[in-house]
C-alpha positions as CSV (number, residue, x, y, z in Angstrom):
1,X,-106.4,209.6,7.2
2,X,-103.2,207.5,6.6
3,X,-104.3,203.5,6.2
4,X,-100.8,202.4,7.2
5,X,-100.1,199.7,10.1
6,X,-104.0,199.2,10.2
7,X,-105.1,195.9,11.5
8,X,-106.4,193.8,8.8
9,X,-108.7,192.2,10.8
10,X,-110.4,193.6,13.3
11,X,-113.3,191.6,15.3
12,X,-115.8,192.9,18.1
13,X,-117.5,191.9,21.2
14,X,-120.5,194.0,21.6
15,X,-121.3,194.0,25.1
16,X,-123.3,196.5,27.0
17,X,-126.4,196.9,25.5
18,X,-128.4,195.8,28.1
19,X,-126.7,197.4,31.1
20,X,-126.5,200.6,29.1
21,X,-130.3,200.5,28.5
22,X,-130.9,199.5,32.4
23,X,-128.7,203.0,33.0
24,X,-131.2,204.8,31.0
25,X,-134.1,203.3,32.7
26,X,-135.1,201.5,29.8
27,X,-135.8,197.6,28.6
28,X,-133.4,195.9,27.6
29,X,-134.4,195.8,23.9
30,X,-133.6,199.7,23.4
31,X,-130.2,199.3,24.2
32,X,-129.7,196.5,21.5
33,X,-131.7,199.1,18.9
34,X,-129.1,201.6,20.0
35,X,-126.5,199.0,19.5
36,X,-127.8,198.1,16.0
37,X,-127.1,202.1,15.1
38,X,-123.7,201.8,16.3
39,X,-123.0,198.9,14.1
40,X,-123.6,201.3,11.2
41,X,-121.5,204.1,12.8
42,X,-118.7,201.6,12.9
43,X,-119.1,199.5,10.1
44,X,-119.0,202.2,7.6
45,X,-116.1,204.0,9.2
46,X,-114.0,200.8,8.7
47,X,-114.7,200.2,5.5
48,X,-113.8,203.7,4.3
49,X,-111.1,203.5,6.5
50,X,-108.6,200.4,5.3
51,X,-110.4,197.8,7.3
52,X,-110.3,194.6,5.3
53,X,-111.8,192.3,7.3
54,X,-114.4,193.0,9.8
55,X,-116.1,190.8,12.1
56,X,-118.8,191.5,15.1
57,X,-120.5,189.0,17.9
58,X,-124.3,189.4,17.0
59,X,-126.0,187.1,18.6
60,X,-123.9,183.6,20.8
61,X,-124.5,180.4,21.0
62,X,-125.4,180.8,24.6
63,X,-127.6,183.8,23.8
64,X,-130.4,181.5,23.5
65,X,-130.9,180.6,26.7
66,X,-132.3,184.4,27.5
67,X,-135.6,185.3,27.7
68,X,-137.8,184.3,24.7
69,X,-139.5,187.7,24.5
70,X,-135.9,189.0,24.2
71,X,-134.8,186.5,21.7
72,X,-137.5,187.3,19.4
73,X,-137.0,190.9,19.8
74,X,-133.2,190.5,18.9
75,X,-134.5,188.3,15.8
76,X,-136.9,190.8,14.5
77,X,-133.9,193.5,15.2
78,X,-131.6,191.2,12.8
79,X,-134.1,191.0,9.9
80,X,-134.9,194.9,10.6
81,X,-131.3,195.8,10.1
82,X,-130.9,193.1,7.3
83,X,-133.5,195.0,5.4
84,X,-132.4,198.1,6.1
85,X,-128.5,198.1,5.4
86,X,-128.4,196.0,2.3
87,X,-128.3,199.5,0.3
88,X,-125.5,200.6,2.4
89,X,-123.7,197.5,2.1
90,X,-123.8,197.6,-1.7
91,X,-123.0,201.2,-1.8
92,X,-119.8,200.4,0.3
93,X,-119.1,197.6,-1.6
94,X,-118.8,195.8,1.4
95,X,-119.2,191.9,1.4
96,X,-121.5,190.4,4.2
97,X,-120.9,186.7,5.6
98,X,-121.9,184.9,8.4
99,X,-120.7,182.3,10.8
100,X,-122.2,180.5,13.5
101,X,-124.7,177.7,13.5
102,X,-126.9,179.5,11.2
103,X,-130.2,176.5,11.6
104,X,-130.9,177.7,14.3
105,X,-132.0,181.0,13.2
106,X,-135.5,181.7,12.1
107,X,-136.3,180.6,8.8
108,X,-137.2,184.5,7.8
109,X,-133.8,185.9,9.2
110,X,-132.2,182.9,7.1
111,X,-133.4,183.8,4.1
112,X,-133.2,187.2,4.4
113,X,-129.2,186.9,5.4
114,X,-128.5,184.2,2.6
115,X,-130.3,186.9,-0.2
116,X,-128.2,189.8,1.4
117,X,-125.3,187.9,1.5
118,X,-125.6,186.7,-2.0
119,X,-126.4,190.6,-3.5
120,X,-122.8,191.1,-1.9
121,X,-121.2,188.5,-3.1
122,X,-117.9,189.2,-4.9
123,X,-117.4,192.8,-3.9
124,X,-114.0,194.2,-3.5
125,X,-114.3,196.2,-0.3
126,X,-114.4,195.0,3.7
127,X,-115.8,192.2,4.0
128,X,-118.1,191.9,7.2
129,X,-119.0,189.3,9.1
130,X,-121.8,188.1,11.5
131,X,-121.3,185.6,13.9
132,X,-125.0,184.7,14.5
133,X,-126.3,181.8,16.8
134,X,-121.8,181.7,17.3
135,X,-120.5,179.7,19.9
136,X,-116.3,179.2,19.4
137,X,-116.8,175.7,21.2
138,X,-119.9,174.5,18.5
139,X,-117.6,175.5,16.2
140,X,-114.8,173.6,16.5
141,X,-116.9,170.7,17.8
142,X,-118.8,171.0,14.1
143,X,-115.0,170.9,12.6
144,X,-114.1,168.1,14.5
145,X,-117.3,165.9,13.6
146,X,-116.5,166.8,9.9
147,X,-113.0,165.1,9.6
148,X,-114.4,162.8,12.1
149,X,-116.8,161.9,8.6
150,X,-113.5,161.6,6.5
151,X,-112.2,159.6,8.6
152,X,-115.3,156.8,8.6
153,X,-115.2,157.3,5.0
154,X,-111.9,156.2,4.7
155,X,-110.3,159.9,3.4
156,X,-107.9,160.9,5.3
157,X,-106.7,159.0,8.5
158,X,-106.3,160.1,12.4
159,X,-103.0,160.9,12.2
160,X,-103.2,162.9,9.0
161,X,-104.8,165.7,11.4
162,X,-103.0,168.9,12.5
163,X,-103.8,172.5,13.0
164,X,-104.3,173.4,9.4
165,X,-106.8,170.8,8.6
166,X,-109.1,171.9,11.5
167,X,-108.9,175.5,10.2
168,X,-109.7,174.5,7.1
169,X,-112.8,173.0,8.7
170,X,-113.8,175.7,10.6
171,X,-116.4,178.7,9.7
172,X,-113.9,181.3,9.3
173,X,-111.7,178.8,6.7
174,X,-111.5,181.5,4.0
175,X,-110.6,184.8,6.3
176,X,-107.7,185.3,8.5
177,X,-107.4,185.5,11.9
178,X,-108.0,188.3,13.8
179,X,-105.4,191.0,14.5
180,X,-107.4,193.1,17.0
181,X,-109.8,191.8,19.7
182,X,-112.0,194.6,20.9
183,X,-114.7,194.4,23.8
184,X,-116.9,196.6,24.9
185,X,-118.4,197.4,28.7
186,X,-115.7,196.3,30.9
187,X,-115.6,192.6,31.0
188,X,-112.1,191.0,30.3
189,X,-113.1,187.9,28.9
190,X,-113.5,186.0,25.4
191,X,-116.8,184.7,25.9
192,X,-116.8,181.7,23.4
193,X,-115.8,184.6,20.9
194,X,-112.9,182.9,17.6
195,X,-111.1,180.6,20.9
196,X,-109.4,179.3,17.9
197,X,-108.4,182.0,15.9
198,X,-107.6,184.5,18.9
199,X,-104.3,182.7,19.5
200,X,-101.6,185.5,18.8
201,X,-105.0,188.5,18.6
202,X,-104.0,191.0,20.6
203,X,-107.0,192.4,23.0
204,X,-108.0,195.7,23.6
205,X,-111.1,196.1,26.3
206,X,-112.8,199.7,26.9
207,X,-115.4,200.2,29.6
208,X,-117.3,201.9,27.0
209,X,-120.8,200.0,26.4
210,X,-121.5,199.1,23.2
211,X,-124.1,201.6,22.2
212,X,-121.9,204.9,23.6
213,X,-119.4,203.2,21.3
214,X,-117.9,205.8,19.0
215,X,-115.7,206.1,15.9
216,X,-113.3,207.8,18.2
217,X,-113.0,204.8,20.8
218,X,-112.4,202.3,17.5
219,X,-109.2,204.7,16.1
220,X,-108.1,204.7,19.8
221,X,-108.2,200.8,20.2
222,X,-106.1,200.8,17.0
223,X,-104.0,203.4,18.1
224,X,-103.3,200.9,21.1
225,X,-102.9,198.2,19.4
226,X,-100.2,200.1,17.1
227,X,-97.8,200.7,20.2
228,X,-97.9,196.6,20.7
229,X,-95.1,194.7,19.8
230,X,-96.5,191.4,18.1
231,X,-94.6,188.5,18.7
232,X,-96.6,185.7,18.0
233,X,-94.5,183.6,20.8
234,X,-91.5,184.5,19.4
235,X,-88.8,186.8,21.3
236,X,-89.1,190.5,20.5
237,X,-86.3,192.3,18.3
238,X,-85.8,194.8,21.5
239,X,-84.4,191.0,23.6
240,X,-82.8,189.4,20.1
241,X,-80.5,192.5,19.9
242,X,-79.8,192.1,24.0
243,X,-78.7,188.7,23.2
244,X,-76.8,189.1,20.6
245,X,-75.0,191.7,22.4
246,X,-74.1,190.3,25.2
């Protein structure tokens, strides 16, 4: 498999779970145990496959507000597959991180995510990332109140601020943005999901729910996003040479 013109950074909204398991005549907690298999599926294949960065939506900041019973269930799904894929991490060398408002969690799934991510630490293949208890608008509120600090501390002062310094701020400071946007299950929308970081992503959305996702429908969202022309609001080379013929 060639590894040429392969996003560097790929992130994922997995949606579906719920209405897949509602299809299948099943709670809703099945479909997100069938999602949790497909995480493997794809995480692996990415690794092997040239992926450097990788980063899924786990669980949002709005994701609380659900049911409790299903809240719990997806917390004791998180420590399950925290448990269970640390071997397979480490085998991978893959690196795991999080980001998100991570206090919120459980104080079993925290610890359990900080020792994983530790064991991983410093590996030299994909690294993968969690956005757990993630909201996009938490996070650059959390940036903002943390120059808002350096300010009243007499730092830096308010004009000294510009895009830069609030990336540096925010939870994905040391990974870069991400080329391809993929979401599962129909809906067109970002959800909360990196507002910042999505500026120039380009998007790819599949009907597909999340856990009939396949390692086919991932090479065919990069296969799209091949054929796209990235501009990053800049004219594209097809209308510079049009002006500069005319």
């Amino acid at each position: 498999m060639t590894h040429s013109k392969r996003p560097k950074h790929i992130a994922i909204i997995m949606d579906g779970n719920g209405r897949w398991a509602k299809a299948q005549s099943e709670p809703r907690l099945y479909g997100h145990r069938a999602g949790a298999k497909v995480v493997r599926e794809i995480t692996t294949h990415a690794a092997k496959s040239g992926i450097a960065y990788l980063t899924l939506y786990a669980f949002s900041h709005e994701n609380w507000k659900r049911p409790t019973e299903e809240v719990e269930g997806l917390m004791k799904l998180l420590w399950e597959y925290l448990k269970q894929e640390k071997a397979t991490l480490l085998k991978n060398r893959i690196q795991l991180s999080s980001i998100g408002n991570a206090q919120r969690l459980p104080l079993t799934v925290r610890t359990l995510l900080a020792s994983v991510q530790k064991a991983t630490q410093g590996l030299n293949g994909m690294r993968l990332t969690l956005a757990l208890s993630y909201g996009g608008q938490d996070e650059i509120t959390r940036a903002m109140q943390k120059i808002g600090q350096k300010i009243a501390a007499g730092h830096i002062q308010p004009e000294d601020i510009n895009p830069q310094m609030i990336e540096q701020n925010l939870d994905t400071h040391d990974m870069p943005p991400p080329d391809l946007i993929i979401r599962t299950s129909g809906e067109q929308r970002l959800s909360n999901f990196l507002p910042w970081q999505s500026a120039y992503s380009e998007f790819y959305f599949t009907d597909v729910p999340w856990p009939a996702f396949t390692v086919d429908e991932f090479e065919k969202a990069i296969a799209t996003y091949n054929l796209r022309d990235r501009r990053y609001g800049q004219a594209s080379a097809s209308h510079i040479q049009l002006v500069q013929g005319q």
